[in-house]
N, C-alpha and C positions, 0 to 999 in steps of 0.2 A: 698508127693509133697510139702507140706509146711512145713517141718522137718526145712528149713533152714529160716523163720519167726519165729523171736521173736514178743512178743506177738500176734500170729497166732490167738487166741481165739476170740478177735476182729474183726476178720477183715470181718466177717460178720452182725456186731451188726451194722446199720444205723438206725441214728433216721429219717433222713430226705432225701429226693433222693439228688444225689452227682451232682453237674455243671462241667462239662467241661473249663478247662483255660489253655492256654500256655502262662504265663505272667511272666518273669521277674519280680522279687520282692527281695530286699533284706530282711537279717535275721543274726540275731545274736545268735548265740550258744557257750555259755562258751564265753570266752574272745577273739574269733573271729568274724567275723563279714562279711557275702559275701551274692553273688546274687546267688539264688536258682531260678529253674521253678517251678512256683506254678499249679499242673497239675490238680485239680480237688479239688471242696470246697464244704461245707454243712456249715449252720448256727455255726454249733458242731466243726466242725474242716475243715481239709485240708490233702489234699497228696503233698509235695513239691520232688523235684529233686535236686540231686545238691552236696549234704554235704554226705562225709561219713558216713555208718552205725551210728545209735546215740544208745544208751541205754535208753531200757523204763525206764520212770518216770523224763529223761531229759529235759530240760525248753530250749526253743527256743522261738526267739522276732521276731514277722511276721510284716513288715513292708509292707502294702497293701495300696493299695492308695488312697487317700485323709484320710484316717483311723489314729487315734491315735495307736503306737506301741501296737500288739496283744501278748500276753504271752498263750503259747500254752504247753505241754505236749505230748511226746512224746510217743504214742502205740502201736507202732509198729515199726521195721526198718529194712532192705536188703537192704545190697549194700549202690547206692547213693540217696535210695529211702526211704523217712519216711512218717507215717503216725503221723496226728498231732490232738491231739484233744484240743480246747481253752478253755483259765480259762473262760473264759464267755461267751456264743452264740452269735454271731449278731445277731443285731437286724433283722427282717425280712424285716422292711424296706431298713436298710444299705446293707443285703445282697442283696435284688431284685436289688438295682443299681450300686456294683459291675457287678451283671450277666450283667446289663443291659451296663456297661459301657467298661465291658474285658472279658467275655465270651466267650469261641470260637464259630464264628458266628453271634456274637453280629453285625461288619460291612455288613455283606450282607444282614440281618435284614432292618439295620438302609437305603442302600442302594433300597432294595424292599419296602420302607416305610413302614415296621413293626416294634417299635420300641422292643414289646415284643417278648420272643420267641415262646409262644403260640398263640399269638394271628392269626395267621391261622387256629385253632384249633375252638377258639371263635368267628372269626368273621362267618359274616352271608353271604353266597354268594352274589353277586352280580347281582341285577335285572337290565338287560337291559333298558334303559328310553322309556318310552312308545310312539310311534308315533303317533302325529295325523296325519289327511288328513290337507292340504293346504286351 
């Protein structure tokens, strides 16, 4: 089944759990330069859409937003679908507000007055306010 994955070996090594994203993002590959979907990120790397097959060990510039240009590594690739891992991690700050700012989800969060996506998980339910008598 994955006979037609280049570097297939990877594609279960995660350091860190993957986020969800359908963002528009430009990228620059070799001497071209266009808009990919950025389908899913970890501190480590990225899954983008968009560009034909790349060969592992090729350099791609992930331009994410409010972010200084990322230089990423490619390790894996099918199709118009590559997997990306970065010369440096983000930070864990920089990445929590990514998730927090284009994440899929991130609007109806922001919407239900959640700004985290956990934070249903952590908060404390809800104690009804206690009546007195009159």
């Amino acid at each position: 089944m994955f006979d037609e994955f280049e570097g297939v070996e990877n594609i279960n090594h995660r350091r860190t759990r993957r986020v969800g994203f359908e963002l528009p993002v430009r990228c620059k590959h070799g001497l071209t330069r266009s808009t990919v979907m950025l389908k899913d990120m970890t501190t480590h790397g990225a899954r983008i859409e968009g560009i034909p097959r790349q060969r592992i060990g090729d350099t791609v510039i992930l331009f994410l937003p409010e972010l200084a240009p990322k230089l990423a590594f490619v390790v894996w690739s099918k199709d118009k679908t590559s997997g990306l891992e970065f010369e440096l991690p983000l930070h864990e700050n920089v990445f929590a507000n990514l998730v927090a700012d284009f994440a899929i989800g991130h609007l109806q969060r922001l919407e239900m007055g959640r700004p985290e996506a956990d934070a249903e998980v952590r908060a404390k339910p809800e104690v009804p306010p206690a009546r007195h008598a009159a």
